[in-house]
C-alpha positions as CSV (number, residue, x, y, z in Angstrom):
1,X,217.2,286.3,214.8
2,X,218.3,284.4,211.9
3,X,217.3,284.9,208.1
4,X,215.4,282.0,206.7
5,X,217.6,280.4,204.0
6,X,216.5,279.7,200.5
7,X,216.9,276.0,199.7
8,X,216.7,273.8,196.3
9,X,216.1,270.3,196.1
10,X,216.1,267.3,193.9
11,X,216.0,263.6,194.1
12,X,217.3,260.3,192.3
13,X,216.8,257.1,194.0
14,X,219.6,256.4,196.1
15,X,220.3,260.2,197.1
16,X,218.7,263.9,197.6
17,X,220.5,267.0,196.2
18,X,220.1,270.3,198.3
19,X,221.4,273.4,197.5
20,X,221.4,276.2,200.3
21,X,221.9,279.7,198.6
22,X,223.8,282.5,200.9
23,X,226.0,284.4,199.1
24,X,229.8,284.8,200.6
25,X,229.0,282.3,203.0
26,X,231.2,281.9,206.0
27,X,231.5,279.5,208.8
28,X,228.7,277.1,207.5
29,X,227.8,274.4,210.5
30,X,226.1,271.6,209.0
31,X,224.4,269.3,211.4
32,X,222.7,266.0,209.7
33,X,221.1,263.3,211.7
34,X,218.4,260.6,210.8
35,X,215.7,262.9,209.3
36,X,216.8,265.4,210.3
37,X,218.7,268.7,208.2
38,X,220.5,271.9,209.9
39,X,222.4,274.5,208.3
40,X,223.6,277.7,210.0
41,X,225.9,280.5,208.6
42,X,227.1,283.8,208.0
43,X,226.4,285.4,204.7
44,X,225.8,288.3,202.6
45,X,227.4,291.6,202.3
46,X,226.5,292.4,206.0
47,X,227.7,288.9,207.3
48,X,223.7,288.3,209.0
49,X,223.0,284.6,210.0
50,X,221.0,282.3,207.8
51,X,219.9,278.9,208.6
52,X,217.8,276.1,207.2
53,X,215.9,273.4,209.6
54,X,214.0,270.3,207.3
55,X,212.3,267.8,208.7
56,X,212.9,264.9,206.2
57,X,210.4,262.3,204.5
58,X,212.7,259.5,205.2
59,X,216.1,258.7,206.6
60,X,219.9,259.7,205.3
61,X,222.8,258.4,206.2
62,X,225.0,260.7,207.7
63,X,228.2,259.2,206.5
64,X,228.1,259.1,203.4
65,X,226.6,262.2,202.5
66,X,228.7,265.2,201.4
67,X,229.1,268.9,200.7
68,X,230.7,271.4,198.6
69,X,231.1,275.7,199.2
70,X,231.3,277.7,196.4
71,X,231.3,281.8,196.8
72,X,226.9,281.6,196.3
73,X,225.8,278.6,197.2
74,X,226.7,275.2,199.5
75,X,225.7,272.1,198.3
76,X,224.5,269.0,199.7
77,X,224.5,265.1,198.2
78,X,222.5,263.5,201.0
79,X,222.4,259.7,200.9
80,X,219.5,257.9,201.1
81,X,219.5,255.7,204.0
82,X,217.9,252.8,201.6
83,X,217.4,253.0,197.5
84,X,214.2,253.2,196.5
85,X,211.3,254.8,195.4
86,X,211.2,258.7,195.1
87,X,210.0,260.6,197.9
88,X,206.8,261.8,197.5
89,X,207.9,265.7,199.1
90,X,211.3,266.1,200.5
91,X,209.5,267.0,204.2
92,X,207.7,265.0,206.5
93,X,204.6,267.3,206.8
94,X,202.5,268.0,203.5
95,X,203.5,271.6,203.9
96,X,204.2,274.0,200.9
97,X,207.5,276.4,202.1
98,X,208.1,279.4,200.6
99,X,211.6,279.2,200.9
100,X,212.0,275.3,199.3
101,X,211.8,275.4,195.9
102,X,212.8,272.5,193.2
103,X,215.9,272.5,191.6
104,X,214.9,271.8,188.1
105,X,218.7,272.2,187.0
106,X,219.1,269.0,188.8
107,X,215.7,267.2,188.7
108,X,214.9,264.1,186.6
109,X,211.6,261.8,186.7
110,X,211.7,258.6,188.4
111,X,211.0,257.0,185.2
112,X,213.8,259.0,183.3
113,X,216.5,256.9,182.5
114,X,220.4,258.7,182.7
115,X,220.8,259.8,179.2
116,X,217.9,261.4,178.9
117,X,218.2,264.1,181.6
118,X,221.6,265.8,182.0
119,X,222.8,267.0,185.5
120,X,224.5,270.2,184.3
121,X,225.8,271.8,181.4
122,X,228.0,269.7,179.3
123,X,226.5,266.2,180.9
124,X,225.6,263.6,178.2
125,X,221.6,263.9,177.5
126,X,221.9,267.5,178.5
127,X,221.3,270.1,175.4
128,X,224.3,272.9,176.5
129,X,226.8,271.2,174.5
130,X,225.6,271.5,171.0
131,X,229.1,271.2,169.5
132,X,229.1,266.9,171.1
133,X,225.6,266.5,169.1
134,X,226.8,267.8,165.8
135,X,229.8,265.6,165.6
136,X,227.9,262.9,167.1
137,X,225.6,263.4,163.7
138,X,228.4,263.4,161.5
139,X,229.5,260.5,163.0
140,X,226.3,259.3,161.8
141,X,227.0,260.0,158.4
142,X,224.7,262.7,157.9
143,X,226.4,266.0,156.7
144,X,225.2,269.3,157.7
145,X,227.5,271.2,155.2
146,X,225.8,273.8,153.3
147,X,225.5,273.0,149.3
148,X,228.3,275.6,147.2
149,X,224.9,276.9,145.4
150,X,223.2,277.8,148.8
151,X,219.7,275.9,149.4
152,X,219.3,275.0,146.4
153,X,221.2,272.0,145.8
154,X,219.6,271.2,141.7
155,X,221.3,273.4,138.7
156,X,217.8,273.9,136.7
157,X,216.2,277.5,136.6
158,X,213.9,278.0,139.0
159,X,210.6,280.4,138.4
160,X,212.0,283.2,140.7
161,X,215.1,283.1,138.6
162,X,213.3,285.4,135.6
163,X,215.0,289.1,135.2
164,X,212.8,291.2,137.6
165,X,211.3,294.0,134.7
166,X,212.0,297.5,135.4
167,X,209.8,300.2,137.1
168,X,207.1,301.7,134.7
169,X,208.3,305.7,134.2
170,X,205.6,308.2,134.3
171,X,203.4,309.6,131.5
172,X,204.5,313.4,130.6
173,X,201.3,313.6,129.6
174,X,200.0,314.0,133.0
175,X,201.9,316.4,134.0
176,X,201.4,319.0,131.0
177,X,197.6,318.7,131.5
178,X,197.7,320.6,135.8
């Protein structure tokens, strides 16, 4: 019998992302259909079948939909059969899975707009690329550079700046009276 594969999955309007993860997957047979969503495979060190069956909220279009391998994962760009509004749950039936998780890498709110979530690392609106925002702030004309004095940027004496007085010594006198 086969093993039940994990599967992620996030949405945009016109498409549905799904990510099937079977590590050294081999021979992947990928059968999509209406509502309907099969994967079958080979993975893992002992090369045991997987598979993945989803009943779909709504339609896809067969056609235009696509997929790409990699050594952990395979991933799926299923096209919406018409735009619109977000599924409510990527199944027909109201039923939580235990193997169908969200992709939060990939999700973004029906009311985001495309710069404010990223897809990925280095995607505009994504935060990985911290190097893009800087320069886009000095673009700006804001500069980041450090004063030469440190933090403090005025040339008065501050109250901290006093000579620190020395430690007291102790009294002989103490001692000579044990």
């Amino acid at each position: 019998m086969a093993k039940q594969a994990p599967v992620l999955w996030a949405q945009r309007e016109d498409c549905i992302y799904l990510t099937v993860e079977v590590p050294d997957v081999k021979d992947p047979k990928v059968d999509i259909q209406g509502t309907t969503f099969a994967f079958k495979a080979k993975g893992g060190p002992n090369a045991e079948d997987f598979e993945a069956n989803i009943e779909l909220y709504g339609e896809i279009d067969p056609e235009q939909s696509k997929q790409r391998t990699t050594g952990r994962h395979v991933f799926f760009v299923l096209q919406k059969k018409e735009t619109g509004p977000y599924w409510p749950q990527l199944t027909k039936q109201k039923i939580k899975y235990p193997w169908l998780k969200v992709d939060f890498n990939m999700w973004k709110d029906e009311d985001e707009s495309d710069d404010e979530a990223g897809a990925g690392p280095g995607v505009p609106g994504d935060m990985g690329d911290m190097s893009s925002l800087m320069q886009q702030f000095n673009a700006g004309g804001m500069n980041f550079d450090m004063p030469s004095g440190g933090m403090d940027d005025d040339e008065g004496p501050d109250s901290d700046d006093d000579d620190i007085p020395g430690l007291e010594q102790p009294e002989e006198d103490d001692e000579k009276k044990e």
